[in-house]
KEMI-799076 format. One line per 8 residues: number of its first residue (from 0); their letters; for each residue x, y, z of C-alpha. Coordinates in nm, 2 decimals, m for minus. Each point is the difference from the previous one (the first is absolute). Layout:
% residues N
NUM> a> X Y Z | ...
% end
This chain:
% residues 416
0> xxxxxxxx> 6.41 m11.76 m0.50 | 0.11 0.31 m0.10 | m0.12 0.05 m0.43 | 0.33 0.13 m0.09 | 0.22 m0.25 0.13 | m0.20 m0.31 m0.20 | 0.04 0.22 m0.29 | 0.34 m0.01 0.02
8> xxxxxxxx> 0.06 m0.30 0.09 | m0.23 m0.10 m0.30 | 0.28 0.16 m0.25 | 0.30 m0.10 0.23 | m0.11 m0.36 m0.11 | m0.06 0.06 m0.33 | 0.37 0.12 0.01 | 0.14 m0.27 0.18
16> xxxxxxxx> m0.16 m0.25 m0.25 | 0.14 0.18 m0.30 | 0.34 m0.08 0.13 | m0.09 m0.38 m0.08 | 0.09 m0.03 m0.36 | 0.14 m0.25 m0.30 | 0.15 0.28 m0.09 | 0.25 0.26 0.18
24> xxxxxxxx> m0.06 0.31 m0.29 | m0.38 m0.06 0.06 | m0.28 m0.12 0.13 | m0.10 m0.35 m0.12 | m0.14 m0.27 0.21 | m0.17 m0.29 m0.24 | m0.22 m0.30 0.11 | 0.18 m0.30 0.16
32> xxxxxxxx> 0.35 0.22 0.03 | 0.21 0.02 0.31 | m0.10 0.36 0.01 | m0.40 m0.17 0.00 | 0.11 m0.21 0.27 | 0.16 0.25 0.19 | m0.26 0.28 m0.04 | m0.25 m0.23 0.14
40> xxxxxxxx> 0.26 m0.09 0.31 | m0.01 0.38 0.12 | m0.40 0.03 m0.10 | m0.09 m0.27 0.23 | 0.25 0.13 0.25 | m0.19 0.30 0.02 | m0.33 m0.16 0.01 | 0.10 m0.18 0.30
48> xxxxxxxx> 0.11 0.27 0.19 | m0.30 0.15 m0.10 | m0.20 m0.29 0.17 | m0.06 m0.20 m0.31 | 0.05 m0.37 0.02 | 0.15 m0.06 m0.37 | 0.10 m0.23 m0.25 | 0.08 m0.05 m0.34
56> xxxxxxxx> m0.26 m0.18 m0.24 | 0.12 m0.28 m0.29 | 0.02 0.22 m0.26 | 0.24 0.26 0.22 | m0.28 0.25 0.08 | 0.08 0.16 0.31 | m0.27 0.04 0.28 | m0.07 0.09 0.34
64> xxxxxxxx> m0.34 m0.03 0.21 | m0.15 0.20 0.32 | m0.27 m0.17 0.10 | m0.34 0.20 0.10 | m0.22 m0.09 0.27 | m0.15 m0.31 m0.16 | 0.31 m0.15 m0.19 | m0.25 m0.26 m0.14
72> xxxxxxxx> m0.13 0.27 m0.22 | 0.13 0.07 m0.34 | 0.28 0.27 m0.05 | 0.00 0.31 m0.13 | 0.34 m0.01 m0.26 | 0.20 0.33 m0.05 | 0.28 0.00 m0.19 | 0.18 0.03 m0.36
80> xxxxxxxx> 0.33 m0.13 m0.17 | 0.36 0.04 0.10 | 0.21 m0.13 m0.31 | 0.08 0.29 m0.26 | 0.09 0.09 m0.40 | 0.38 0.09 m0.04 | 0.11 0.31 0.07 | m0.33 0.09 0.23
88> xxxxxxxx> m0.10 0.24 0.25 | m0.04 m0.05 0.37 | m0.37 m0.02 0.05 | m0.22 m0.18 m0.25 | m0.16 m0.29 0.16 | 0.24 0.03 0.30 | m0.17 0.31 0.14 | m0.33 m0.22 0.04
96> xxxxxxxx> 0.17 m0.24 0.20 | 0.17 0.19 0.24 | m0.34 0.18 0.08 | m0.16 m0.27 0.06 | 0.26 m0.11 0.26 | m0.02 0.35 0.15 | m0.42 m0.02 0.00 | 0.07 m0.35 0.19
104> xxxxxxxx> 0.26 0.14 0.21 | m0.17 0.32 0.11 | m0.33 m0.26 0.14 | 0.26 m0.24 0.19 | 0.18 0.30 0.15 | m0.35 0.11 0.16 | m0.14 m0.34 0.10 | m0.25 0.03 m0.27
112> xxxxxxxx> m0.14 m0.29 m0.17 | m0.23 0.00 m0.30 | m0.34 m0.29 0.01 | 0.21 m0.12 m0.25 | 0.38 m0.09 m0.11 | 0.19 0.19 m0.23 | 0.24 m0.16 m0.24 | 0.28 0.21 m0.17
120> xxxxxxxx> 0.14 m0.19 m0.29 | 0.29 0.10 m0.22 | 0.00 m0.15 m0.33 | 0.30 m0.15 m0.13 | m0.04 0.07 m0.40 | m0.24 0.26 m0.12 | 0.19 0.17 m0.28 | 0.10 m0.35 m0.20
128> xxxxxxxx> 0.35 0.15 m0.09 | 0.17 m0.33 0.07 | m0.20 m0.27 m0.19 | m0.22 0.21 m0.21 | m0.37 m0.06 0.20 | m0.10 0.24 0.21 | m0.17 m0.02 0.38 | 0.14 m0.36 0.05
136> xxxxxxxx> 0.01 0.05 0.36 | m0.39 0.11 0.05 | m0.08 m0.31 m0.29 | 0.13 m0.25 0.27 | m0.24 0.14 0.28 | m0.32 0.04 m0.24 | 0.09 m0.36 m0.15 | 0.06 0.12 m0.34
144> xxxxxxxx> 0.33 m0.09 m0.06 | 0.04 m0.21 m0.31 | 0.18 m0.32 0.03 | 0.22 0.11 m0.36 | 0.13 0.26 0.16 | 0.29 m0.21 0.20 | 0.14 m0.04 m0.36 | 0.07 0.35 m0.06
152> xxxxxxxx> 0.33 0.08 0.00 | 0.16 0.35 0.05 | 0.29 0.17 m0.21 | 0.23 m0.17 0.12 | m0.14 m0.38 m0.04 | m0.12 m0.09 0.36 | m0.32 m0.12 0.02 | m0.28 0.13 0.25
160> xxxxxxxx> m0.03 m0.38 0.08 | 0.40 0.01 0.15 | m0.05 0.36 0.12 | m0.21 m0.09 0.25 | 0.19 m0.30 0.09 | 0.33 0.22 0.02 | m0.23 0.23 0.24 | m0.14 m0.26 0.22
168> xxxxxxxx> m0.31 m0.05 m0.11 | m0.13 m0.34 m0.16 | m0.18 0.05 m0.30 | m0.27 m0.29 0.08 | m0.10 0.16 0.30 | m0.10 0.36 m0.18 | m0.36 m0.09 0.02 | 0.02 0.00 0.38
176> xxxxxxxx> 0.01 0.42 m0.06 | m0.38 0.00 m0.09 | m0.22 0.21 0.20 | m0.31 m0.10 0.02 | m0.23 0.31 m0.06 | m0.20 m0.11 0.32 | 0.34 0.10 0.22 | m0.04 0.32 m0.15
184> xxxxxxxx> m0.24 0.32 0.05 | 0.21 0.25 m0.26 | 0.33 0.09 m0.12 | 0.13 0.38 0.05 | 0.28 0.16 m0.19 | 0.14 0.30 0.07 | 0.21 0.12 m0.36 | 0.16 0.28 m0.14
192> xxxxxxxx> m0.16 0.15 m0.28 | 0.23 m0.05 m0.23 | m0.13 0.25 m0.23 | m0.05 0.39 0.01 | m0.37 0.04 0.07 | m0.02 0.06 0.38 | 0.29 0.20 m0.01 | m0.17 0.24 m0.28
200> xxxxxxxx> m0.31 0.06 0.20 | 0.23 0.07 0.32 | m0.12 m0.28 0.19 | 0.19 m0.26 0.22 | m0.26 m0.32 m0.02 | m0.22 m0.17 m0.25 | m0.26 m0.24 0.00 | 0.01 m0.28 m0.20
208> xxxxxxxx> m0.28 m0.09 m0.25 | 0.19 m0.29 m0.19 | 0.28 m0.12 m0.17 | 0.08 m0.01 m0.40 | m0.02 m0.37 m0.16 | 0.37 0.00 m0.17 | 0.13 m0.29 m0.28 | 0.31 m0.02 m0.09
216> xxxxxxxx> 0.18 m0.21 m0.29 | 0.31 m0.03 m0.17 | 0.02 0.08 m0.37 | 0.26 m0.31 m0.19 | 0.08 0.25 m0.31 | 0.16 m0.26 m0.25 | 0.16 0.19 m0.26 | 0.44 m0.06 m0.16
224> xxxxxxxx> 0.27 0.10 0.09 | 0.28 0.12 m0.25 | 0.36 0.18 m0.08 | m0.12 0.37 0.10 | 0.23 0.13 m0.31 | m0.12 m0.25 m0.30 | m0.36 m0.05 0.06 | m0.22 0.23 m0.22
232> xxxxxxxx> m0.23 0.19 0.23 | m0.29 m0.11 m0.24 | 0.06 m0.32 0.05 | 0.00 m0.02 0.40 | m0.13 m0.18 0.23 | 0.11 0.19 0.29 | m0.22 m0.08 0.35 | 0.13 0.28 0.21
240> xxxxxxxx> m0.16 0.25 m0.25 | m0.34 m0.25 0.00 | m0.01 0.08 0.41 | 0.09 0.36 m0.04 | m0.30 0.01 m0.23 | m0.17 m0.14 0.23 | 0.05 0.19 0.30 | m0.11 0.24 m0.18
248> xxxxxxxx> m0.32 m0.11 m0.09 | m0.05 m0.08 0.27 | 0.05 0.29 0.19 | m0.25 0.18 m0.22 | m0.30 m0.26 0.04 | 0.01 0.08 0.32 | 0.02 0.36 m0.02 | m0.27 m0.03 m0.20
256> xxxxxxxx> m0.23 m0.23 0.19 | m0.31 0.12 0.12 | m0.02 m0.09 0.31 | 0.23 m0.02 0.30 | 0.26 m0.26 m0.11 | 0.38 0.02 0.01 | 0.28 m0.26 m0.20 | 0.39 m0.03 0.05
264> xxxxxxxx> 0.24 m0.14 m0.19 | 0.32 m0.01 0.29 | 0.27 m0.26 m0.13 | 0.13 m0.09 m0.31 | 0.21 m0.30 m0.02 | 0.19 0.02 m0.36 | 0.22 m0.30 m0.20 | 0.29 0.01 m0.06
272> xxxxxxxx> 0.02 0.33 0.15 | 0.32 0.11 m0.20 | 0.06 0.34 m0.16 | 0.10 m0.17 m0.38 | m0.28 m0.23 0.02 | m0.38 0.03 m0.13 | m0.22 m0.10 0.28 | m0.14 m0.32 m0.05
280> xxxxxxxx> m0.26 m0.06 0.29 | m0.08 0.20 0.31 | m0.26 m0.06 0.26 | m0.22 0.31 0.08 | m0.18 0.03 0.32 | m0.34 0.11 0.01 | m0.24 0.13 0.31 | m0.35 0.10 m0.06
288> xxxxxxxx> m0.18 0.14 0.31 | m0.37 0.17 m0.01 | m0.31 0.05 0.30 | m0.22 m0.27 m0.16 | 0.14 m0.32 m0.11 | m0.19 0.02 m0.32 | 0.14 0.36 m0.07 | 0.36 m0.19 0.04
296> xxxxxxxx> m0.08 m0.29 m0.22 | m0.16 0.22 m0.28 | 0.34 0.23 m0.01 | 0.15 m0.34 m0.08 | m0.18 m0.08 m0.25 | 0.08 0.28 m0.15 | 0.38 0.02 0.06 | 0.01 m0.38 m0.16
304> xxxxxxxx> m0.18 0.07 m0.32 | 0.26 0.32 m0.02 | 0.29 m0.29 0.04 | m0.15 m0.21 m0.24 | 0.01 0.25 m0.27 | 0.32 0.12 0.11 | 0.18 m0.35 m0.05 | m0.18 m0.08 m0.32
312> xxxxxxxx> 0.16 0.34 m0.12 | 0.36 m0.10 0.14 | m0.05 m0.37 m0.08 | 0.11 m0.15 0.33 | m0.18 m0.20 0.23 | m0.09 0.13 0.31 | m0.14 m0.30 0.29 | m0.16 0.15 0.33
320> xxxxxxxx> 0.09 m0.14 0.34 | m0.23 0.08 0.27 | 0.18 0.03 0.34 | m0.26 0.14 0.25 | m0.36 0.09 0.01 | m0.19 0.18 0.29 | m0.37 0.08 0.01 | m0.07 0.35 0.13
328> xxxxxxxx> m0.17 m0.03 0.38 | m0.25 0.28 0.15 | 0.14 0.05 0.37 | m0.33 m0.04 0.24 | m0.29 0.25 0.00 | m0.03 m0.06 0.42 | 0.41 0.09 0.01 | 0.02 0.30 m0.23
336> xxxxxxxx> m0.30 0.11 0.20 | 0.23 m0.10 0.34 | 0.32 0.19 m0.14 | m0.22 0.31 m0.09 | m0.17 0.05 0.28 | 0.37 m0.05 0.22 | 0.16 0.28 m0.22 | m0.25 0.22 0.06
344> xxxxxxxx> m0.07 m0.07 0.38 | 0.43 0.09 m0.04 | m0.12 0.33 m0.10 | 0.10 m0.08 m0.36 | m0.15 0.03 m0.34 | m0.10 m0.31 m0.20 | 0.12 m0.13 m0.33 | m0.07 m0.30 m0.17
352> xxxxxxxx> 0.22 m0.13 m0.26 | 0.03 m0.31 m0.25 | 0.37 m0.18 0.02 | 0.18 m0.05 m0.33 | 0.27 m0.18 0.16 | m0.05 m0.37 0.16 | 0.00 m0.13 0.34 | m0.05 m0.25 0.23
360> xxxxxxxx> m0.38 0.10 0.04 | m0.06 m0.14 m0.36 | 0.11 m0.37 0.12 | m0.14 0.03 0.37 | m0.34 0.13 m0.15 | m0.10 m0.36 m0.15 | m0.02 m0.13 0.35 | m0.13 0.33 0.20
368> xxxxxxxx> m0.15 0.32 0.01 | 0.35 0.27 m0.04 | 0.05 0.34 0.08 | 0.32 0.25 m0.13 | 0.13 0.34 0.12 | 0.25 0.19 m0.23 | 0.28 0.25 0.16 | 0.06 0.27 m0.17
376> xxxxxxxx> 0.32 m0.02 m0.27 | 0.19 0.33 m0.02 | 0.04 0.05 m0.40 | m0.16 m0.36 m0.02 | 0.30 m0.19 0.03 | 0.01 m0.36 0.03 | 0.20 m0.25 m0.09 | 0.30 0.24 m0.02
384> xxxxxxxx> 0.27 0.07 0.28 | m0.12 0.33 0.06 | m0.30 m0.12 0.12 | m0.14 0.19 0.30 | m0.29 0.02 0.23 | m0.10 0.33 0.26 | 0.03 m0.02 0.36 | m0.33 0.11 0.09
392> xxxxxxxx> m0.13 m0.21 m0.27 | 0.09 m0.32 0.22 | m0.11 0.14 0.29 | m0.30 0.09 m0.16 | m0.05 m0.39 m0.17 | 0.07 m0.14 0.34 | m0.31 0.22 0.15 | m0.23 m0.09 m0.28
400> xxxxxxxx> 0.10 m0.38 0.02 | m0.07 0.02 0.42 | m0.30 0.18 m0.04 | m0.11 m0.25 m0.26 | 0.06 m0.30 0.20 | m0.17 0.13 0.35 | m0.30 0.07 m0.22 | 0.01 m0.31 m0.18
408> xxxxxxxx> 0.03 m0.18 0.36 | m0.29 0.19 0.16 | m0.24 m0.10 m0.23 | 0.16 m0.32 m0.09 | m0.23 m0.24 0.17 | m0.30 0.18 m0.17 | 0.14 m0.10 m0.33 | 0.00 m0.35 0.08
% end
């Protein structure tokens, strides 16, 4: 099958799923939506047609299997997410996917089986935008789904509980998404970048290495509100300039780290929220992301002891909510060896490269060996409309990924 045509049909799908949205100014497509439910309608469509028998797991994963020569043996699993932030670009997650249908539909087209099945899977919630917790969707297949999480409720009151009764799914069942890491050789997943690094050393593909342990919290910044015009500025209490403060300090602790570590302070959520009135709470997000989990944890430290003087100076109270904590994961030595060995038998120089952002790898690595690929990012957009990939780029991923997987295969049963 001819490269250029699975390359575009690889972005013509990536397209075509954009145009499933909550929203008609943008793209938003949250976990347990009707957008969620029909995003996974057109994926399995094409995994069918692709020669896929499919189905949808209890926890509204989406997958689709092509079984190798001996489908008793365990799968190889490809794949990434398909939900997105607001206001995202067409390719993050989705791009992963889509190649992974392509690498499945290029093999059925020529008759070709692998010794063993392939399973592309596309997660139903990796980026937590709707209830706050990320990577729900590859929780239910490693069977680390908490059973407090059906009480979460998103902004507008409905419960994850009555959201995946409203979907179709029954809550009790969720457990019946568990993979057992027997069933399973690896998990692949092809990514975007996300970031500027490829792009500023000119090349289209990256191996891997591992992926940034993140925590993230929200900040409760108890302070008092009061008439803007009457209260003395010496004798405020105001909690939007607490988080301002902050920010701030925060920003600069991690400039100032010593290692590679990175923290972001994205929402602020302020009470009353009215131009004549002193703020009197606000709640402050926080994300701390470093290499080593003990690099992370040790910036944390730090940042709190900087809050705790910083509210004792301001007398408020400040409480600390943790909403979501990821270890950082070291992809496999025997795939990033795999990967580089494909890019360069593709006549392409090799780069390996540590992932500040999170994925699907990080859940799927507590019950197998995982492997990632980044694609290039022009100006290392993500997360952003104008989010964009090369052509030859795919075409190139696509022909590292097939070169991986007949090499994998070949010396498959000497592994075992």
């Amino acid at each position: 099958m001819d490269l250029r045509f699975s390359t575009q049909r690889v972005i013509d799908r990536c397209h075509e799923l954009a145009k499933i949205s909550e929203k008609t100014e943008y793209i938003l497509r949250r976990y347990l939506t009707e957008a969620h439910k029909n995003a996974n309608a057109l994926v399995a469509k094409w995994m069918q047609e692709s020669g896929m028998t499919v189905w949808q797991d209890q926890v509204g994963n989406q997958w689709g299997r092509y079984d190798g020569t001996d489908s008793k043996l365990p799968a190889l699993v490809i794949g990434s997410h398909l939900d997105t932030v607001p206001d995202a670009g067409q390719y993050d997650g989705i791009i992963g996917v889509m190649l992974g249908i392509e690498i499945v539909e290029r093999l059925s087209s020529g008759n070709k089986r692998l010794p063993f099945p392939i399973e592309i899977v596309g997660f139903g919630d990796e980026e937590g935008v709707r209830f706050g917790t990320a990577f729900l969707g590859s929780h239910g297949v490693t069977g680390n789904w908490r059973d407090d999480w059906l009480q979460i409720k998103d902004k507008e009151g409905k419960s994850l509980y009555q959201s995946m009764l409203d979907f179709g799914l029954d809550p009790q069942d969720k457990y019946l998404s568990i993979r057992s890491p027997s069933s399973i050789l690896g998990y692949w997943e092809i990514h975007i970048e996300q970031g500027p690094k490829l792009e500023s050393l000119g090349l289209p593909l990256g191996v891997v290495t591992g992926i940034a342990g993140a925590r993230r919290a929200t900040l409760m910044i108890q302070g008092k509100a009061g008439h803007a015009g009457t209260t003395p500025m010496n004798l405020r209490k105001d909690a939007l300039c607490v988080a301002s403060e902050i920010i701030l300090a925060v920003e600069e602790l991690a400039k100032n780290s010593t290692y590679e570590a990175v923290a972001t302070s994205g929402q602020v959520f302020v009470n009353p929220g009215a131009t004549n009135v002193i703020s009197g709470s606000v709640a402050l997000s926080l994300d701390v992301r470093a290499v080593k989990d003990e690099f992370r944890d040790d910036l944390i430290l730090r940042i709190s002891n900087e809050v705790d003087l910083i509210a004792s100076r301001r007398s408020v109270q400040i409480l600390w909510q943790w909403d979501h904590e990821a270890k950082s994961v070291m992809c496999d030595d025997a795939y990033q060896q795999l990967f580089s060995q494909a890019l360069k038998n593709s006549g392409l120089e090799t780069e390996s490269l540590f992932s500040g952002a999170g994925h699907d790898a990080m859940a799927m690595a507590t019950i197998c060996p995982v492997g990632m690929v980044f694609i290039r990012s022009p100006d290392g957009l993500s997360h952003h409309p104008d989010e964009s990939i090369i052509f030859s780029d795919v075409t190139k991923a696509i022909q590292v990924t097939e070169s991986a997987l007949t090499s994998y295969a070949e010396t498959f049963g000497e592994s075992q």
